[in-house]
C-alpha positions as CSV (number, residue, x, y, z in Angstrom):
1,X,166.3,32.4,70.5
2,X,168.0,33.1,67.1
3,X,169.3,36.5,65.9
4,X,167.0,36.5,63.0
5,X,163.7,35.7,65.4
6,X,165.1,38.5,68.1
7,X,164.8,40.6,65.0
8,X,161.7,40.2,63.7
9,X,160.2,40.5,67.4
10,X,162.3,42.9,68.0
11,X,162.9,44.6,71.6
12,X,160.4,44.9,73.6
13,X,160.6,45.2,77.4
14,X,162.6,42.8,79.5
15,X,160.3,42.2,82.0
16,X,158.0,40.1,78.8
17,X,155.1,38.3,79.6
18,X,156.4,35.8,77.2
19,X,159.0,34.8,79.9
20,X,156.8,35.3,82.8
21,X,158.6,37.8,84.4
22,X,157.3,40.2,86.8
23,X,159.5,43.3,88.3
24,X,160.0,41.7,91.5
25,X,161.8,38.1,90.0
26,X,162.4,38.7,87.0
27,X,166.0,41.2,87.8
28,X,167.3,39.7,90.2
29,X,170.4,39.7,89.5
30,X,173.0,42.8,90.1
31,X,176.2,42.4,89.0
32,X,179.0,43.7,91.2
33,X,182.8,43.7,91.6
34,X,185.2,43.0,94.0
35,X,187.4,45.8,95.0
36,X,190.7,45.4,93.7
37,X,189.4,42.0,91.6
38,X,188.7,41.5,87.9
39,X,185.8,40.1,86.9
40,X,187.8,37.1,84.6
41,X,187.4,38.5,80.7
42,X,187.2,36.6,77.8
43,X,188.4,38.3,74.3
44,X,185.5,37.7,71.5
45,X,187.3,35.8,68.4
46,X,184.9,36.4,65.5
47,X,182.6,39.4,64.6
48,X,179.8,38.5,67.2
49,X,177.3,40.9,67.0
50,X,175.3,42.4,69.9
51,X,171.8,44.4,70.4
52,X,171.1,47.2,72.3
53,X,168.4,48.9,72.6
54,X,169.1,52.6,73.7
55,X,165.2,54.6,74.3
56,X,163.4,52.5,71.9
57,X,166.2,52.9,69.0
58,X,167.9,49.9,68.0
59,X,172.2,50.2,67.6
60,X,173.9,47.1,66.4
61,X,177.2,46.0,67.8
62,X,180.3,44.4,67.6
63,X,181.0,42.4,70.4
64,X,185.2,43.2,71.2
65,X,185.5,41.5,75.3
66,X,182.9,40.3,77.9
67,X,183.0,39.6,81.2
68,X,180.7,39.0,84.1
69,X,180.3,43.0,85.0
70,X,180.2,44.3,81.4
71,X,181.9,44.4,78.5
72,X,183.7,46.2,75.1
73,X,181.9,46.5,72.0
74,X,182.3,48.6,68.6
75,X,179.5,50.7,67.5
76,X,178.4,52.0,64.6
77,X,176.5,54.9,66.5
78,X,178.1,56.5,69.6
79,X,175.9,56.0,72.4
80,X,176.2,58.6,74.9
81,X,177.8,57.9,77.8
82,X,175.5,57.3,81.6
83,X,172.9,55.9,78.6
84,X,170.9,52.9,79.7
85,X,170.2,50.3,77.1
86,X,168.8,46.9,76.9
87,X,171.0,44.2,75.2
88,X,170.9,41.2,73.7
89,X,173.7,38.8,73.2
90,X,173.5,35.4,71.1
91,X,175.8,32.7,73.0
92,X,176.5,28.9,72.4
93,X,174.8,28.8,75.6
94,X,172.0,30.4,74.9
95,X,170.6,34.2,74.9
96,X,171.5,36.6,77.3
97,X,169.5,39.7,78.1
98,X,170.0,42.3,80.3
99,X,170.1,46.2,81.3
100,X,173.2,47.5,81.0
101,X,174.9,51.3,81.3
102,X,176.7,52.7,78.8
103,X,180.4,54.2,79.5
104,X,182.7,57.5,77.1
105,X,184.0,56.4,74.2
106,X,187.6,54.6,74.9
107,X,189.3,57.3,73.3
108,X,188.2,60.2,71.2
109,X,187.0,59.7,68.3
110,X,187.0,55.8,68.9
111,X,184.0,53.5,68.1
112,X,184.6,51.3,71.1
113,X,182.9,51.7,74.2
114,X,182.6,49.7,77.6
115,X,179.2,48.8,79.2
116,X,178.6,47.7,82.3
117,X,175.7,45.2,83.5
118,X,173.2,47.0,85.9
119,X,170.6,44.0,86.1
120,X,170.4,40.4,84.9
121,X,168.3,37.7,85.3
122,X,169.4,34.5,87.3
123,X,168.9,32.5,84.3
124,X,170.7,35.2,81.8
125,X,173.7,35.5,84.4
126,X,174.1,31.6,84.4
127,X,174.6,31.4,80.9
128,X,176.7,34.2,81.1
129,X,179.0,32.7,83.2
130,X,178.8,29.6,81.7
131,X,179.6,31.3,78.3
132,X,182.4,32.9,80.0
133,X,183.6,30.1,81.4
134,X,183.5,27.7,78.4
135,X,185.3,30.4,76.2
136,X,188.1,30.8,78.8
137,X,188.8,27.1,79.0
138,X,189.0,27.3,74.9
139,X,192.1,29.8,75.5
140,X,190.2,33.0,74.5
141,X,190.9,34.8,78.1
142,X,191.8,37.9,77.8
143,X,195.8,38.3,79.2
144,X,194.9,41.6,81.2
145,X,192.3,39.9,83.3
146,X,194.2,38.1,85.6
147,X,195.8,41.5,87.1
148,X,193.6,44.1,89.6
149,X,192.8,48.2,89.1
């Protein structure tokens, strides 16, 4: 689905009929880490922009690093931080949509803040692996990613 049609439909609930979801298959995935193991991290090249939706209010992104378990991303708008927020990512892949928790502010006063993914699809956590995986073998890993907490 393309930015522009996202847009005009504009977020709506996850679970859509127009995907024929249900709440029992349509979440199915959880993202979770390893203890002590990065989830491998790509750096984002270009202004890509990103969607959330944070209780019904729409805040536009810029898309900074992404991995498996979340992500970084600058904001026009602070979103407070335990905030849950639907998102919406355009990839080469294909569109990735999912529930994801917002963390603070990197540092005060900054724009950037990390997110987490709380539920994915199956479908929308294959392409984001497979986005993740084509961008890393296109040398856009991100250098701290290969080191543990």
């Amino acid at each position: 689905m393309s930015l522009r049609r996202f847009l005009a439909i504009g977020f709506s609930n996850l679970l859509s009929k127009q995907r024929g979801c249900d709440a029992l298959n349509c979440m199915a995935h959880f993202p979770q880490s390893l203890r002590g193991v990065r989830a491998p991290r790509v750096r984002i090249p270009q202004d890509e922009t990103v969607l959330f939706n944070v209780e019904g209010v729409r805040v536009k992104g810029l898309l900074q690093k992404l991995s498996t378990t979340g992500g970084l991303v600058r904001l026009g708008n602070r979103v407070g931080s335990g905030s849950l927020a639907e998102i919406a990512i355009a990839t080469k892949v294909g569109p990735v949509q999912g529930l994801v928790e917002m963390f603070p502010p990197v540092t005060e006063g900054s724009s950037n803040q990390a997110f987490r993914f709380v539920a994915l699809s199956d479908e929308d956590h294959q392409r984001l692996s497979a986005t993740i995986s084509l961008m890393r073998k296109q040398g856009f890993h991100d250098t701290a990613s290969a080191t543990a907490f």
